[in-house]
PyMOL Python script that loads the backbone (N, CA, C, O; Angstrom):
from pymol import cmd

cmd.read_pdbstr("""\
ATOM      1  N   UNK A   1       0.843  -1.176   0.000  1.00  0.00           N
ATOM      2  CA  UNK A   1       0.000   0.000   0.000  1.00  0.00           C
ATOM      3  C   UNK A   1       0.891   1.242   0.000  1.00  0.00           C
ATOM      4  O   UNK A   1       1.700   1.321   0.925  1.00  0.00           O
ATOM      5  N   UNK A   2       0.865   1.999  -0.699  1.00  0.00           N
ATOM      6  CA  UNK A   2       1.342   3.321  -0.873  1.00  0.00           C
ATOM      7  C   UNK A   2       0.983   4.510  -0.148  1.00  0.00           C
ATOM      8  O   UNK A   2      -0.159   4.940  -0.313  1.00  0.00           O
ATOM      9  N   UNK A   3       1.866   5.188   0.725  1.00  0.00           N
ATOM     10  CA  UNK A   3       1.996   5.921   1.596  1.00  0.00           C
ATOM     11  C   UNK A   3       1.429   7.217   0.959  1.00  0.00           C
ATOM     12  O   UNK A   3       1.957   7.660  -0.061  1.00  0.00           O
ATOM     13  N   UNK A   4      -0.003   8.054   1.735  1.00  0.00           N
ATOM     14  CA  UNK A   4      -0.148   9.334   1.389  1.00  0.00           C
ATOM     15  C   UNK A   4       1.123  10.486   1.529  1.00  0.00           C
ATOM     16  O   UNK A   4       1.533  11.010   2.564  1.00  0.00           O
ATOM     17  N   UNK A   5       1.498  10.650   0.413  1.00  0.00           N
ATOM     18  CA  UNK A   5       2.779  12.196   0.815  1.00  0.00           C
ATOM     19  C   UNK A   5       1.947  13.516   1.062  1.00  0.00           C
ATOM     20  O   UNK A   5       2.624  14.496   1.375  1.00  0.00           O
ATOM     21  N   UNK A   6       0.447  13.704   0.958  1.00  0.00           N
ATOM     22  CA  UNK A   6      -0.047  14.842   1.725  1.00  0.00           C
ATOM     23  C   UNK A   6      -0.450  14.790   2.865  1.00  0.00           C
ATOM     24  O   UNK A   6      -0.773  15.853   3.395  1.00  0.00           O
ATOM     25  N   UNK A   7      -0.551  13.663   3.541  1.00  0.00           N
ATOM     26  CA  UNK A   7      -0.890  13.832   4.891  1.00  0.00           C
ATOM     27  C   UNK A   7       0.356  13.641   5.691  1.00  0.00           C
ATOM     28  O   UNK A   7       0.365  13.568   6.920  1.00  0.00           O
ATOM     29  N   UNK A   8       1.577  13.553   4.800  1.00  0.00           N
ATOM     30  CA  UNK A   8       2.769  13.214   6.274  1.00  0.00           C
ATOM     31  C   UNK A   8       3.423  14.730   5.663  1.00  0.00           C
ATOM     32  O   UNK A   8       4.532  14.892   6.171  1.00  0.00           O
ATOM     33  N   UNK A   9       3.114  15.696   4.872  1.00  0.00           N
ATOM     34  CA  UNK A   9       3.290  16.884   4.228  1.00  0.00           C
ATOM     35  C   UNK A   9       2.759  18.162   5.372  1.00  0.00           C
ATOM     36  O   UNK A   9       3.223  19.212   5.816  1.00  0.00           O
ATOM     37  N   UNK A  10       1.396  17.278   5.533  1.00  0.00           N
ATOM     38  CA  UNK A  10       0.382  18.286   6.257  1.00  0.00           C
ATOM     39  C   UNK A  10       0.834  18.023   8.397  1.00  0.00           C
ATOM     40  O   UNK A  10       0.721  18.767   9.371  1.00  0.00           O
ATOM     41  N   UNK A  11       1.244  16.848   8.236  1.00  0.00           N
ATOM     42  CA  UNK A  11       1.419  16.714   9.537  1.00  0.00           C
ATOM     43  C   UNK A  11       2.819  17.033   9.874  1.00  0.00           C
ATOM     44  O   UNK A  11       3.071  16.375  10.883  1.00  0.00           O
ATOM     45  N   UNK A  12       4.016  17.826   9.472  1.00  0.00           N
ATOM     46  CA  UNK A  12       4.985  18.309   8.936  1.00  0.00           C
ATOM     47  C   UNK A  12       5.120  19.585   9.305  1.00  0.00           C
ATOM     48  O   UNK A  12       5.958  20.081  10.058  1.00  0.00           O
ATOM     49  N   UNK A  13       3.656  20.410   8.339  1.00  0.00           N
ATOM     50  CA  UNK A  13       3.988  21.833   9.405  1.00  0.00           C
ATOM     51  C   UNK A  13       2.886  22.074  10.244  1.00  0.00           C
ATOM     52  O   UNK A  13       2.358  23.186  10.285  1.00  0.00           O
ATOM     53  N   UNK A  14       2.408  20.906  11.071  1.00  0.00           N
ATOM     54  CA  UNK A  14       1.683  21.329  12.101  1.00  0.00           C
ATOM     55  C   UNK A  14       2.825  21.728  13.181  1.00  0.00           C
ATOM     56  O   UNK A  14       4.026  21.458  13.185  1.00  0.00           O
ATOM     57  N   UNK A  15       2.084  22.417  14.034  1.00  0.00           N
ATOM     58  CA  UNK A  15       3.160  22.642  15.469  1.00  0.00           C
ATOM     59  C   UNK A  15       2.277  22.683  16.434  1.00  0.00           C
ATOM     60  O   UNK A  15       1.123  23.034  16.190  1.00  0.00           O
ATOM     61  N   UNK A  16       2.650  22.353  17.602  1.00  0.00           N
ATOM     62  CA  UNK A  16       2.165  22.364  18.747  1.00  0.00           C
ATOM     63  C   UNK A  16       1.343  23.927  19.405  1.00  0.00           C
ATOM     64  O   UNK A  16       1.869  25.008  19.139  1.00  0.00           O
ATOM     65  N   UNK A  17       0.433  23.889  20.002  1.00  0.00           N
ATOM     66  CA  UNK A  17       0.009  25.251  20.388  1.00  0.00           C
ATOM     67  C   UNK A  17      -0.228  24.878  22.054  1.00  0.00           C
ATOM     68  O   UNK A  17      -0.207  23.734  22.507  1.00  0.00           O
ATOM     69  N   UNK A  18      -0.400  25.816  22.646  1.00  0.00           N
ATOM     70  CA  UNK A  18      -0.059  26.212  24.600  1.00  0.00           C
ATOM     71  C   UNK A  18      -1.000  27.448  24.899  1.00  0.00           C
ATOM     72  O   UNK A  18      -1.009  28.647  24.624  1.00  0.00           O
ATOM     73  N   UNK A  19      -2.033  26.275  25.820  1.00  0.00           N
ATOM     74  CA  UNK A  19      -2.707  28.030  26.123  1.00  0.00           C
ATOM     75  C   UNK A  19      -3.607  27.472  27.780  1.00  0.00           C
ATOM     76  O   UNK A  19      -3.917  26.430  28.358  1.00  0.00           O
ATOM     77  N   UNK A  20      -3.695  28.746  27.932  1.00  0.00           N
ATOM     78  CA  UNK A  20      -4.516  28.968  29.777  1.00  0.00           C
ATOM     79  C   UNK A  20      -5.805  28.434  29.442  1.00  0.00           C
ATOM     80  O   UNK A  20      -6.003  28.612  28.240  1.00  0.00           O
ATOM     81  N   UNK A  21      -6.798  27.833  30.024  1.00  0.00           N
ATOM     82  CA  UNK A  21      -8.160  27.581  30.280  1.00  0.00           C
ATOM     83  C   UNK A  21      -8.445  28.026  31.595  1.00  0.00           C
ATOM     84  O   UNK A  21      -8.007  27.389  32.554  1.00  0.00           O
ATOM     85  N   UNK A  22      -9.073  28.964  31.736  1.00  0.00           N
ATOM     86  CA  UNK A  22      -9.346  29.633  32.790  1.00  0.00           C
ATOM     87  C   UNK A  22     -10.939  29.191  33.286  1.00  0.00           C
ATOM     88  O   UNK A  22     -11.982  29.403  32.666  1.00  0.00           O
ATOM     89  N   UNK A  23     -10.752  28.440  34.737  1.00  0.00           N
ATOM     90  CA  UNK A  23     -12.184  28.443  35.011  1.00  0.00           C
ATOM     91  C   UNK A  23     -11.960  28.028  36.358  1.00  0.00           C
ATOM     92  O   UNK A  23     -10.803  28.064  36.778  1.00  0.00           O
ATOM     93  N   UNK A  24     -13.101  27.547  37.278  1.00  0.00           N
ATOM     94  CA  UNK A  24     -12.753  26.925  38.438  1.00  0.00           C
ATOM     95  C   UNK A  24     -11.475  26.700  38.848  1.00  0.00           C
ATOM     96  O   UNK A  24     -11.068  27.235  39.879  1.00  0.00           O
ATOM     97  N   UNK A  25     -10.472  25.669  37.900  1.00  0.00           N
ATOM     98  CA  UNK A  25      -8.997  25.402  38.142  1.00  0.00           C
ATOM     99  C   UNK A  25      -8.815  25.741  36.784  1.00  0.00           C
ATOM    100  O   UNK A  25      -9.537  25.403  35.846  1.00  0.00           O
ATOM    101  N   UNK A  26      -7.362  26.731  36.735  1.00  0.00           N
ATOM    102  CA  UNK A  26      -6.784  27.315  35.441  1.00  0.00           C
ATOM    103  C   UNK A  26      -5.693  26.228  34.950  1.00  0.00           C
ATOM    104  O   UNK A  26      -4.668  25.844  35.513  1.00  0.00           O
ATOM    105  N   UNK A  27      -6.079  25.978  34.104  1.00  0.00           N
ATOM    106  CA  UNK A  27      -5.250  24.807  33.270  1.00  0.00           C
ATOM    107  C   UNK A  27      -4.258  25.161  32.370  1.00  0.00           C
ATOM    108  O   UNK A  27      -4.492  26.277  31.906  1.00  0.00           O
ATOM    109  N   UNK A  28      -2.994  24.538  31.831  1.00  0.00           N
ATOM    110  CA  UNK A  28      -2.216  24.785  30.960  1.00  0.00           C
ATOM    111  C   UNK A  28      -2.653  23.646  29.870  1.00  0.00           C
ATOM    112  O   UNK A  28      -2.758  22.468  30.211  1.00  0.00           O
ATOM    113  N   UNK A  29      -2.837  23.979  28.865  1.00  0.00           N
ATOM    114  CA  UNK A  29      -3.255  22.864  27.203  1.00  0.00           C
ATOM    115  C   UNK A  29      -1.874  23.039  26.354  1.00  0.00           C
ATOM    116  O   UNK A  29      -1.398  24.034  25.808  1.00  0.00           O
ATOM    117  N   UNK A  30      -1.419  21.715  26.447  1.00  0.00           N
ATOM    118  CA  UNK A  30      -0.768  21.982  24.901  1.00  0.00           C
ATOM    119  C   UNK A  30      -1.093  20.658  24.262  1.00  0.00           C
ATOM    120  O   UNK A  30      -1.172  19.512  24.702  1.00  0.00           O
ATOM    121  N   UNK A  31      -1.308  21.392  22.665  1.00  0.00           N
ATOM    122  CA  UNK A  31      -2.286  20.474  22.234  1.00  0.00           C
ATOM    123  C   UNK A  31      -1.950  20.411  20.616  1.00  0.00           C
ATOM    124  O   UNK A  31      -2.094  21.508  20.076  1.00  0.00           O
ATOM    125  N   UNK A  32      -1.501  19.265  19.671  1.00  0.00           N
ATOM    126  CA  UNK A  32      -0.528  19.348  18.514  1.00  0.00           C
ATOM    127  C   UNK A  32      -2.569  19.079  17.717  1.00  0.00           C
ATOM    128  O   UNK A  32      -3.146  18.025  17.452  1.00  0.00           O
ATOM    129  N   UNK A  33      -2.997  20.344  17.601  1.00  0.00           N
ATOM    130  CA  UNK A  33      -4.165  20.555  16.935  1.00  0.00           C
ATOM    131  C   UNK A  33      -4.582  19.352  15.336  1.00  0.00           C
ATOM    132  O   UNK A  33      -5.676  19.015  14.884  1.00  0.00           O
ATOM    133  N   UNK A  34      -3.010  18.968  14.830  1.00  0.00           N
ATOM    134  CA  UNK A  34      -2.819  18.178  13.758  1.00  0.00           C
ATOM    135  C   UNK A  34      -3.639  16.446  13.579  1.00  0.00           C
ATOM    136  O   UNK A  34      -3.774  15.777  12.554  1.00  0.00           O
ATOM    137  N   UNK A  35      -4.061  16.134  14.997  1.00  0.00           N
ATOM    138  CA  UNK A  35      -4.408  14.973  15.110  1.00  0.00           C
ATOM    139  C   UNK A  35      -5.414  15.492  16.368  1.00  0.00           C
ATOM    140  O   UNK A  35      -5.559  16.541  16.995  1.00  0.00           O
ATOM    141  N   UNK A  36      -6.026  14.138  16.370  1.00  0.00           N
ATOM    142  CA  UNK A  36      -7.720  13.878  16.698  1.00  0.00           C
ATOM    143  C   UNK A  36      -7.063  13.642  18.392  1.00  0.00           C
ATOM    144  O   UNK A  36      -6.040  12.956  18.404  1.00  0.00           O
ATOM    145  N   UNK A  37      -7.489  14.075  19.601  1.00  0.00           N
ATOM    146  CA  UNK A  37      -7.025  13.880  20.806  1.00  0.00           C
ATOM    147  C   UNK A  37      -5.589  13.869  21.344  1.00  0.00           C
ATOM    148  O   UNK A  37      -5.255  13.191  22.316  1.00  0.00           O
ATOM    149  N   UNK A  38      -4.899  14.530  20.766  1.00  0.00           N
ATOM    150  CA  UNK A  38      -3.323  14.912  20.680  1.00  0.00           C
ATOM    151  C   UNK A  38      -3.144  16.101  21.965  1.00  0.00           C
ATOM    152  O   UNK A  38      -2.390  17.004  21.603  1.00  0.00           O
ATOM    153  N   UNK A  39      -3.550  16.236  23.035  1.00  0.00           N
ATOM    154  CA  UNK A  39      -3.336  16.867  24.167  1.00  0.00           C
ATOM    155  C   UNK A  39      -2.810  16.660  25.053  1.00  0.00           C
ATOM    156  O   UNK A  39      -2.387  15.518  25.232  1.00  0.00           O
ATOM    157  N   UNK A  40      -2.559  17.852  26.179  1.00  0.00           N
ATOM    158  CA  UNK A  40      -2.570  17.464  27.699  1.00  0.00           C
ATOM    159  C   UNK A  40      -2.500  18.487  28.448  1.00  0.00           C
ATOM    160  O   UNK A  40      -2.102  19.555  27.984  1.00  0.00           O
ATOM    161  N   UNK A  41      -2.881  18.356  29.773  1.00  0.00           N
ATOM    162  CA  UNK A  41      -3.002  19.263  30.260  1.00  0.00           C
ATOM    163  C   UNK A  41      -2.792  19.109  31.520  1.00  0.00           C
ATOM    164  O   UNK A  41      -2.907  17.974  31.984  1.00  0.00           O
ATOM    165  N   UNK A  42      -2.314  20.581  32.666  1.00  0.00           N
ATOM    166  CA  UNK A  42      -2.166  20.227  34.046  1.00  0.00           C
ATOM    167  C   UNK A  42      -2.314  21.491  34.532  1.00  0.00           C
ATOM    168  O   UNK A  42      -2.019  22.542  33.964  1.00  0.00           O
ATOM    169  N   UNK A  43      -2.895  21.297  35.856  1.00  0.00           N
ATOM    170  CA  UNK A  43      -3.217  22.759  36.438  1.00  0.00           C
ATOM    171  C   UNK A  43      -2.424  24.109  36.459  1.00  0.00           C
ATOM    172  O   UNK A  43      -1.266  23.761  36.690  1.00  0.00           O
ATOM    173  N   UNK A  44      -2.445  25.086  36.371  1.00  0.00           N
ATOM    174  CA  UNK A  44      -1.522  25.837  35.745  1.00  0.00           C
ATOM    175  C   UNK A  44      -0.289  26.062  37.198  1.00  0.00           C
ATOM    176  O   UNK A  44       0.850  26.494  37.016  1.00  0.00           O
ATOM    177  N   UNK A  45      -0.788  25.703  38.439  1.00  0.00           N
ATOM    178  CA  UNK A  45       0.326  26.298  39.420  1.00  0.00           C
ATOM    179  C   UNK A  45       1.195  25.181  39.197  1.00  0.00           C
ATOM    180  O   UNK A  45       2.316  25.447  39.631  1.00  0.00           O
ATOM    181  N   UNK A  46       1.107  23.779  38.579  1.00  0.00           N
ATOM    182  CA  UNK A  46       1.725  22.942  38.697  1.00  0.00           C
ATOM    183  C   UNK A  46       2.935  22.742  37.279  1.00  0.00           C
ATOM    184  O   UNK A  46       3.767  21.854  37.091  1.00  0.00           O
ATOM    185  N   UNK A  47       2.548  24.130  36.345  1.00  0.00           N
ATOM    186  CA  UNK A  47       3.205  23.801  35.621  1.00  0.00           C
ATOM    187  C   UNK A  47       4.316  24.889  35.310  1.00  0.00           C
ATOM    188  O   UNK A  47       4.343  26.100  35.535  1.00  0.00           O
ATOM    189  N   UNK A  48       5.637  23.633  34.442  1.00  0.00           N
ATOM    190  CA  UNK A  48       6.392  24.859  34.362  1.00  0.00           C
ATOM    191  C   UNK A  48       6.430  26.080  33.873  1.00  0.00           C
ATOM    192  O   UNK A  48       5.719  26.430  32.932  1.00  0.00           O
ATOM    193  N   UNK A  49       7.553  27.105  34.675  1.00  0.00           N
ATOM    194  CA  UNK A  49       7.529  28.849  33.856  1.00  0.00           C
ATOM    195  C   UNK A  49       8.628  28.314  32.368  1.00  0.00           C
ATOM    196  O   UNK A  49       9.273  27.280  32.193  1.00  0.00           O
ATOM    197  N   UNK A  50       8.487  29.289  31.685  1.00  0.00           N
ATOM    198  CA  UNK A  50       8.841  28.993  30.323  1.00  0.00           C
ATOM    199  C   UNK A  50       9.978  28.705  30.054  1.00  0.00           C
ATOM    200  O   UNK A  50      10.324  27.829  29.261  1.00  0.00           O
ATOM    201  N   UNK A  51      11.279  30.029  31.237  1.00  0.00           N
ATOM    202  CA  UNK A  51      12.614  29.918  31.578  1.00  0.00           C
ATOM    203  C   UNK A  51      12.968  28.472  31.985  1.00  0.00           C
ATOM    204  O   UNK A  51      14.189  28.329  31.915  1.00  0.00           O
ATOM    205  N   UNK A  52      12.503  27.644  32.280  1.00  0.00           N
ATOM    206  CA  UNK A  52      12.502  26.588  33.049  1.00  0.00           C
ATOM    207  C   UNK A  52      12.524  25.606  31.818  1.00  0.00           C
ATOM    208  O   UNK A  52      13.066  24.510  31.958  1.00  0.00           O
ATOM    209  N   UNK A  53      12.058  25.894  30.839  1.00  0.00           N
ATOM    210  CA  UNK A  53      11.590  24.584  29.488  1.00  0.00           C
ATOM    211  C   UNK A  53      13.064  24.777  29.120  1.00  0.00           C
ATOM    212  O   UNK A  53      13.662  23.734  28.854  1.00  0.00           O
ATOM    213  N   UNK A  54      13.930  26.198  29.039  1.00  0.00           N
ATOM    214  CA  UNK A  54      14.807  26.020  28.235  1.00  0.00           C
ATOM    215  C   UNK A  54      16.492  25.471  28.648  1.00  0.00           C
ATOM    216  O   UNK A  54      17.327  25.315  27.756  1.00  0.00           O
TER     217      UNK A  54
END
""", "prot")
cmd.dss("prot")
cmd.show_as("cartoon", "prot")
cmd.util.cbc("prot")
cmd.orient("prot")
């Protein structure tokens, strides 16, 4: 079976995105939007500051 070259094209320049959900408990999401349930998430006091990723 022959491999689609537009969907490993398209999943290529997806990138990851990072954002606050603010509600009851404020959450951190990062979430590779490119695929179907590709998330995660953790309360935001629990997660790291950005200086810290690098």
């Amino acid at each position: 079976m022959a491999q689609d070259g537009a969907a490993r094209e398209s999943l290529a320049d997806c990138e990851a995105m990072g954002s606050v959900d603010r509600g009851e408990v404020d959450q951190f999401i990062v979430a590779y939007p490119c695929q179907d349930d590709a998330w995660a998430s953790i309360p935001l006091t629990e997660a790291a500051a950005l200086d810290e990723w690098c």
